[in-house]
N, C-alpha and C positions, 0 to 999 in steps of 0.2 A: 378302179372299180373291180372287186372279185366277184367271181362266179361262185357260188357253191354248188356243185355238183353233184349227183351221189357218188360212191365209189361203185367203178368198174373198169373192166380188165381194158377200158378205153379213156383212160384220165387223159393221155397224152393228144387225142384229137380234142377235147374239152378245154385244155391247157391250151391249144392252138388257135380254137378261137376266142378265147381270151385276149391271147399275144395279138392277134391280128384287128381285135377290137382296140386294145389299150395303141396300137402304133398305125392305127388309122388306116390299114392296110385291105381298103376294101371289095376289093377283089376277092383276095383268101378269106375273108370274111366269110361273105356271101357265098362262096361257095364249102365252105365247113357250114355252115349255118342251113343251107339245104339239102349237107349229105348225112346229117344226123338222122339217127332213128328216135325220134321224142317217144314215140312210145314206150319205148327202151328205158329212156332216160328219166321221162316224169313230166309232168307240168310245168314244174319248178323251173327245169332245165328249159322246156318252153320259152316261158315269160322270162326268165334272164336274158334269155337269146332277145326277144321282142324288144325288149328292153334298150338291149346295148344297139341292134340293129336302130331303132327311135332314138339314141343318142349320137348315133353316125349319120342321120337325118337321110338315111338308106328307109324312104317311105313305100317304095312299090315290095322292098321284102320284106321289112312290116307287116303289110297291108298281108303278103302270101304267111307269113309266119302267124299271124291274127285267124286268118283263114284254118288253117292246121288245127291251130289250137282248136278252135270250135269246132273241128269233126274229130278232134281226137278227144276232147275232153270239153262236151257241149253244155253239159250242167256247170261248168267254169265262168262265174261273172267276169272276172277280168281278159278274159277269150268272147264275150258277150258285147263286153263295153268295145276293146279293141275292134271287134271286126265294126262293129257300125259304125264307130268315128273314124277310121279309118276307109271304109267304104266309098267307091270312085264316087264321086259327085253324079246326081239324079238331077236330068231335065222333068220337072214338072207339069211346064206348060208350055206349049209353043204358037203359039196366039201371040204378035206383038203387042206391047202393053197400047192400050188408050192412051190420046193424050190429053195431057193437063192441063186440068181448070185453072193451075197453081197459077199463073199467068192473070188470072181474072180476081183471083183473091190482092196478088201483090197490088192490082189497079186499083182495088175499092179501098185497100187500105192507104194506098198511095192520097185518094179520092176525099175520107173520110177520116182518118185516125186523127184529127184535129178535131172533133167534135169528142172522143171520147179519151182526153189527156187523165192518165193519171190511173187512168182504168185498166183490167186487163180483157181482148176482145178476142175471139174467136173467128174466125172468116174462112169461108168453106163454098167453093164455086164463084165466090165472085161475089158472095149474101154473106151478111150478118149474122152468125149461130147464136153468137149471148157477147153479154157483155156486164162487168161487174167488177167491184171496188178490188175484191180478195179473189185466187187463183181459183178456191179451195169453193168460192161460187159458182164460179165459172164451171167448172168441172160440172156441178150440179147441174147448171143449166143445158150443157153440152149432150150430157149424157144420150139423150134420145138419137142423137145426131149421127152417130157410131164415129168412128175415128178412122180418117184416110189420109194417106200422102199428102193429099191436097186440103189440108185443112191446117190454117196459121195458128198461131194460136201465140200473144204477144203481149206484154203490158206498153201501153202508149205512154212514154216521157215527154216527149216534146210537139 
């Protein structure tokens, strides 16, 4: 992979992390890659750097290279996209999940899917939500139901 660079009176450290990208050398990498001055240098020069740093699967300096870009050049969608996908993983919630009805659907169907051969049924808590010849009814029938983990949803063969 080459770099295009602009020209300046510093091709030789550009040139460097080049070399130290293409021979896997990621030490010297990382550390040319956060002694640059990208303002200096451009965006371009940025996101090439992001780039090869995401092809060394070097994701924490990435993540800080991602970060730069967006306070150096924050109107930059591709410095937009980067920093969010890249951004540490967010707890949302910390409340143990409920547990599952899923257990009381697998019963009724264990229970009853003999009564509805050839059908496809719906089963949600441990009850009957619909049931119908074509998928594409079902659906229709279901709809009021909303859609949760715990809801099967099967066609009965046998």
């Amino acid at each position: 992979m080459s770099i295009i660079f602009p020209e300046t009176d510093e091709v030789s450290l550009l040139s460097e992390l080049e070399e130290a990208a293409e021979s896997k050398n990621y030490k010297a990498f990382e550390h040319l890659a956060k002694s640059l001055d990208y303002s200096e240098y451009g965006s371009a020069a940025l996101r090439q750097t992001l780039d090869l740093a995401l092809s060394l699967d070097m994701v924490p300096l990435a993540r800080e290279l991602a970060q730069k870009g967006l306070c150096l050049y924050p109107q930059e969608k591709a410095f937009q996209q980067a920093a969010a996908v890249l951004a540490p993983p967010e707890i949302i919630g910390t409340q143990p999940a409920k547990p599952s009805n899923l257990a009381l659907s697998q019963e009724w169907l264990k229970s009853n899917a003999a009564q509805y051969k050839g059908k496809w049924v719906a089963v949600g808590d441990g009850k009957l939500l619909g049931a119908a010849a074509k998928f594409k009814e079902l659906q229709k029938q279901i709809e009021g139901f909303g859609k949760t983990v715990d809801t099967i949803i099967v066609k009965v063969l046998a």
